[in-house]
Each structure stands twice: as structure tokens, then as C-alpha cells.
DRENDO-1510 file (C-alpha; in Angstrom, 1 decimal, always signed):
<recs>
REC; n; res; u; v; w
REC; 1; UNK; +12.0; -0.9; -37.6 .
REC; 2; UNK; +11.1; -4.1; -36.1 .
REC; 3; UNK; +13.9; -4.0; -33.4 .
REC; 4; UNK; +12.4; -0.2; -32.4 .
REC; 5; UNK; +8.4; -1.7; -31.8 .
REC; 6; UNK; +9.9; -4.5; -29.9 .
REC; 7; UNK; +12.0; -2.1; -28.0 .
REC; 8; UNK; +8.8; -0.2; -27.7 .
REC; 9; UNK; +6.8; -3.4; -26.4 .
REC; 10; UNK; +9.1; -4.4; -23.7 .
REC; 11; UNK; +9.1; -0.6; -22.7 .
REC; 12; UNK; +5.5; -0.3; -22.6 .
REC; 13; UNK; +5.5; -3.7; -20.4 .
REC; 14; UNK; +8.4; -2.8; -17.6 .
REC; 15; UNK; +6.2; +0.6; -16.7 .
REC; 16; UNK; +3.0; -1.1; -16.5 .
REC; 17; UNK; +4.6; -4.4; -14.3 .
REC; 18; UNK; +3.2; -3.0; -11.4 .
REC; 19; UNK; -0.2; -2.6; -12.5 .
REC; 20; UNK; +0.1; -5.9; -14.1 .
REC; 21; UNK; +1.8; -7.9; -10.8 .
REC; 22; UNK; -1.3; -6.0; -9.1 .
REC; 23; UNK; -3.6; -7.8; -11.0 .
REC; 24; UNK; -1.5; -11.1; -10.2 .
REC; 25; UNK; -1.3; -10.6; -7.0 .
REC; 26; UNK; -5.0; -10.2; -5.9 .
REC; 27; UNK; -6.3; -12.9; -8.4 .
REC; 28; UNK; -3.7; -15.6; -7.4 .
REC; 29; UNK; -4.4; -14.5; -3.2 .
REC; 30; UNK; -0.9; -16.5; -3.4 .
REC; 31; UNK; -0.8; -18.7; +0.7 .
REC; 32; UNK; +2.0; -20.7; +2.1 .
REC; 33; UNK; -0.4; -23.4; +2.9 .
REC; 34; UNK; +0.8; -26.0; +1.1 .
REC; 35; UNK; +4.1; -25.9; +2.9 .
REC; 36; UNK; +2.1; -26.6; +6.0 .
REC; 37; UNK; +3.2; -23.1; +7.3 .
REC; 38; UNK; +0.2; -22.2; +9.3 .
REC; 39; UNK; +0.5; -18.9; +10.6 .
REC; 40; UNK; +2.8; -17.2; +7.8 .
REC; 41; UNK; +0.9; -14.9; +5.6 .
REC; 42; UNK; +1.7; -11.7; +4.4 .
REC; 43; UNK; -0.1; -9.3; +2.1 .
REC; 44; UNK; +1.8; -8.2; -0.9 .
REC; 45; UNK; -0.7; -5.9; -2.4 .
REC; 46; UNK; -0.2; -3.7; +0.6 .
REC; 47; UNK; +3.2; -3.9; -0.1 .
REC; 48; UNK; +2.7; -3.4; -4.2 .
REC; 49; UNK; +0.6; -0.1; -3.4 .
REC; 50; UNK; +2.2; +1.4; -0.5 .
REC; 51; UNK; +5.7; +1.2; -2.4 .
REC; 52; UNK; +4.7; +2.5; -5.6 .
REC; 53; UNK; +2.4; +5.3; -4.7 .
REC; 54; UNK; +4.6; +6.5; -2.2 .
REC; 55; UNK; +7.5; +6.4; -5.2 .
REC; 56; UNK; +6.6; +6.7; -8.5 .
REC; 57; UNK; +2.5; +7.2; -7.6 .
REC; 58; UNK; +2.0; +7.7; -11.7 .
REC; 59; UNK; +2.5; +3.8; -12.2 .
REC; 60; UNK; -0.9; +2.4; -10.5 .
REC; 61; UNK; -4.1; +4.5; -10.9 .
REC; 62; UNK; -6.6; +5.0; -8.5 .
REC; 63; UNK; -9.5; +3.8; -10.2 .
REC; 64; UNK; -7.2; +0.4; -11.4 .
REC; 65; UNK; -6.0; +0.1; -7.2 .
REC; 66; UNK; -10.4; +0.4; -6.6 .
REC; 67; UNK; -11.0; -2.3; -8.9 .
REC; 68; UNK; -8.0; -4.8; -8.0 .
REC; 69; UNK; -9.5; -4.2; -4.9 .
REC; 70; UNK; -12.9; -5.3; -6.5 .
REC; 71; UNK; -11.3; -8.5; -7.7 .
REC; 72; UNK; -9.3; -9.1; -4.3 .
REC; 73; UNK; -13.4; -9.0; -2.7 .
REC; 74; UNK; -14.6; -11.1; -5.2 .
REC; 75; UNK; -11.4; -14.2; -5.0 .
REC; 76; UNK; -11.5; -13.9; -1.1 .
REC; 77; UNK; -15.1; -14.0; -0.3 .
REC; 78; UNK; -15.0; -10.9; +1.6 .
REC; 79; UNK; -18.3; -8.0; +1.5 .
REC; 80; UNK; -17.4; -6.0; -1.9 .
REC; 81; UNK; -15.9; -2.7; -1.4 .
REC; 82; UNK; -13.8; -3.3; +1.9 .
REC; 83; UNK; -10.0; -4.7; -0.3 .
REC; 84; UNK; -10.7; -1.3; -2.3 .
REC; 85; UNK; -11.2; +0.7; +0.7 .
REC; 86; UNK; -8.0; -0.3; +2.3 .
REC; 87; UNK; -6.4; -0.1; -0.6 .
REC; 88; UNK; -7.1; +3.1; -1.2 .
REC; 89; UNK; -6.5; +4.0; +2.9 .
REC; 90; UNK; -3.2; +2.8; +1.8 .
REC; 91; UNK; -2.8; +5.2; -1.1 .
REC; 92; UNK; -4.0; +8.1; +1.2 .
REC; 93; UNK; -1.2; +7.1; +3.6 .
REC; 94; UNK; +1.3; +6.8; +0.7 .
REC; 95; UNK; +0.7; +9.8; -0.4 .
REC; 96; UNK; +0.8; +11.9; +2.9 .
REC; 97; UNK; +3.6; +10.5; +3.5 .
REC; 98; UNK; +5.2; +11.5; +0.0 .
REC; 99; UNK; +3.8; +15.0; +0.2 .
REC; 100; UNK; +5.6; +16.1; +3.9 .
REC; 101; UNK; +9.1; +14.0; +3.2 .
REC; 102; UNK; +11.8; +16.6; +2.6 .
REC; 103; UNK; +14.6; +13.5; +2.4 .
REC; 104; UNK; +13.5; +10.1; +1.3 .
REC; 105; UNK; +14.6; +7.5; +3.4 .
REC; 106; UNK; +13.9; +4.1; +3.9 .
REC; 107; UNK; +13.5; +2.8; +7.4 .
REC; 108; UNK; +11.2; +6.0; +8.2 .
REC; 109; UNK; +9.2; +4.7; +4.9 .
REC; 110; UNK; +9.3; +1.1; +6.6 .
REC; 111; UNK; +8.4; +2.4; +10.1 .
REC; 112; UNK; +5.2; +4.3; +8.7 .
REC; 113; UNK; +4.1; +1.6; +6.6 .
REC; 114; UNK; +3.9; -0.1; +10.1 .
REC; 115; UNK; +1.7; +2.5; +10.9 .
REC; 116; UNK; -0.3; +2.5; +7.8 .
REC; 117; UNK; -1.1; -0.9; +7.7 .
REC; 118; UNK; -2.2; -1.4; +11.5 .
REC; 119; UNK; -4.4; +1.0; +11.2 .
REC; 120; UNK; -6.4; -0.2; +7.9 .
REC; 121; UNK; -5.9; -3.8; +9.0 .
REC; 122; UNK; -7.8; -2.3; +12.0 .
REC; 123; UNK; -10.6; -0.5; +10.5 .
REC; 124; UNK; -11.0; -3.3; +7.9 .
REC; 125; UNK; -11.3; -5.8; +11.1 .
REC; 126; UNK; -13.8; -3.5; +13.2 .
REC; 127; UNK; -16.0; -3.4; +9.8 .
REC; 128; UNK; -16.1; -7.0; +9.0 .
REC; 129; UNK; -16.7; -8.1; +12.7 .
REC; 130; UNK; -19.0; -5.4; +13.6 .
REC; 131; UNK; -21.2; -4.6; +10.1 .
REC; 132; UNK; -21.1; -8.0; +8.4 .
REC; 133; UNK; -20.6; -10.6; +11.3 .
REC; 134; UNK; -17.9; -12.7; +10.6 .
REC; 135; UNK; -15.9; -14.1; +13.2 .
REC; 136; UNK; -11.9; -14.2; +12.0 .
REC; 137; UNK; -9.1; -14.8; +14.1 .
REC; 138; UNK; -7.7; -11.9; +15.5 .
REC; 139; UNK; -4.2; -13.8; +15.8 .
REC; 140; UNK; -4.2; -14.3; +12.0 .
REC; 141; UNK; -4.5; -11.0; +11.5 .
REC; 142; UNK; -1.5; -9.9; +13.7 .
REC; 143; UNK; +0.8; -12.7; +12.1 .
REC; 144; UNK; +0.0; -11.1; +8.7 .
REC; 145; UNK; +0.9; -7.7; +9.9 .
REC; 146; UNK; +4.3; -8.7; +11.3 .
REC; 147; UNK; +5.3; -11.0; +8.0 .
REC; 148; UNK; +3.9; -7.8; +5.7 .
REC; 149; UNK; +5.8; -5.3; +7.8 .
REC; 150; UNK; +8.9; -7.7; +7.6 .
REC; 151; UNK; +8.9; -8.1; +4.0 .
REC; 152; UNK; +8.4; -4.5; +2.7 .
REC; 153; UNK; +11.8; -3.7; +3.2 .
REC; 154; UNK; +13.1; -6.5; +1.3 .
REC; 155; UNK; +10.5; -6.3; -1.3 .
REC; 156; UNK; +10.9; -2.3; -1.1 .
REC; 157; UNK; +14.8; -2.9; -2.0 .
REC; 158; UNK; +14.2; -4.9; -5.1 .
REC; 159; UNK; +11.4; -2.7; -6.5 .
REC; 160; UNK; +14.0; +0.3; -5.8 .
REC; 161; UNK; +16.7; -2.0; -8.3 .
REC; 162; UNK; +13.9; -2.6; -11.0 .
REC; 163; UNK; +12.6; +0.7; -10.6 .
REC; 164; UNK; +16.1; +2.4; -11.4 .
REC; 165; UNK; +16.4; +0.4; -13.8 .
REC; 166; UNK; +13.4; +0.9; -15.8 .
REC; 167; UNK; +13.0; +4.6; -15.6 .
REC; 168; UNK; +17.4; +4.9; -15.9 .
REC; 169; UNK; +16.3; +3.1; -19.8 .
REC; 170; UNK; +13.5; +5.7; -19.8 .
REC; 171; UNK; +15.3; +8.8; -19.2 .
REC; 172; UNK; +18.2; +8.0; -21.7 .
</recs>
């Protein structure tokens, strides 16, 4: 009986690890700084919410991706609302893409994730440098795009093992 809850537990846990390393991920806001690595940056919650609503898009809600988003706004410093808006861009990209795919395949998933996040990384910039007045550095914001598109597919591939391996136990 014992054995069956912990089995239970540990189920439970592996289908709600991304939600979880979502919630990680934007309260940590994780940097290579201290490894004096100035320009290398990438952002994994992009990553996190592209690959699993484009996948499995029952693992991470909407409203919990708005309020991660919330808490991204709130650890960065940035106006509240904007993390949870391209998050949610993100989603809406994840799931048009997921909704016209006949044939899943992972360098076209790569090559619009490209897509997807220059164009919220885009909107985000033209709302924060046009509405709110902040000056960031546009080259920043490019480096971050090219180590985020770079690490999707590595990333992608491990979340592919894990998730085959979590919903293989579920489906037996």
C-alpha cells in the first residue's frame, strides 16, 4: 500500500516537472555572469513553453504560464504584464504551429521557434522602449536570441527522452 502512494507521488511529480522547472526557472532568472561570460544569455522559459505546448500542451496551463510570467516581471524589474504577454505570444505560436503540422519534425519545430521568438523578443523591445522608456541594449537582446535558438534543440532532445519516458510509465 505504501509502495503504490509513493509510486503515486513520484507520478504525480514527473507530469507536473514542467510546471514546477517553470516556476524555477523564472524565480532563479538563472545568468552566466559569474563566469565572466558577458554576452551569453539565453532564455529557458521560452524554451520550457514553446516545447511543451507545442508537445504535450496539457502539462503547463495558461493561467499558470500568465502568472510565471507575473513572477518573471516581478524578479526582473520589468513593467508587470509584458513576461506574461510573451509568454503567452509563445503559446499562441506553439499552438499554431501544433494545429497545421501533419508530420512532427524537429528542425522545422527549431526553425519556427526562430521565428517565434524574434518576433515577441521584438514586440516586447518596441513596448518597453517606446511605452515605458527604458533604454536596453539592443545587442543584448540579439545574443539572447541566437544562444535561445541554439539551445532549443538540445534542450528540445532531452525533454523528448524525459518526456517518453514519463508518459511510456503512464500509458503502461
Amino acid at each position: 500500500m505504501v509502495k503504490f502512494q509513493k509510486s503515486k507521488i513520484t507520478n504525480q511529480f514527473l507530469k507536473n516537472f514542467p510546471l514546477i522547472l517553470l516556476f524555477i526557472s523564472v524565480l532563479n532568472e538563472f545568468d552566466f555572469n559569474y563566469l565572466n561570460l558577458k554576452y551569453f544569455s539565453f532564455n529557458f522559459p521560452f524554451i520550457l513553453v514553446f516545447y511543451w505546448s507545442l508537445k504535450k500542451n496539457d502539462s503547463l496551463s495558461y493561467g499558470f504560464i500568465f502568472i510565471a510570467g507575473l513572477f518573471n516581471d516581478a524578479v526582473i524589474g520589468l513593467p508587470i504584464g509584458l513576461s506574461s504577454l510573451s509568454y503567452l505570444l509563445v503559446c499562441g505560436f506553439a499552438a499554431y504551429l501544433r494545429n497545421i503540422t501533419l508530420r512532427p519534425d524537429l528542425i522545422k519545430d527549431w526553425l519556427f521557434f526562430l521565428m517565434t521568438i524574434c518576433v515577441t523578443n521584438s514586440l516586447i523591445y518596441f513596448l518597453i522602449v517606446v511605452f515605458f522608456k527604458v533604454n536596453l541594449n539592443y545587442l543584448d537582446y540579439v545574443f539572447n536570441i541566437i544562444f535561445t535558438f541554439l539551445l532549443y534543440i538540445v534542450i528540445a532532445y532531452f525533454f523528448d527522452i524525459y518526456q517518453r519516458f514519463v508518459f511510456k510509465k503512464e500509458n503502461d
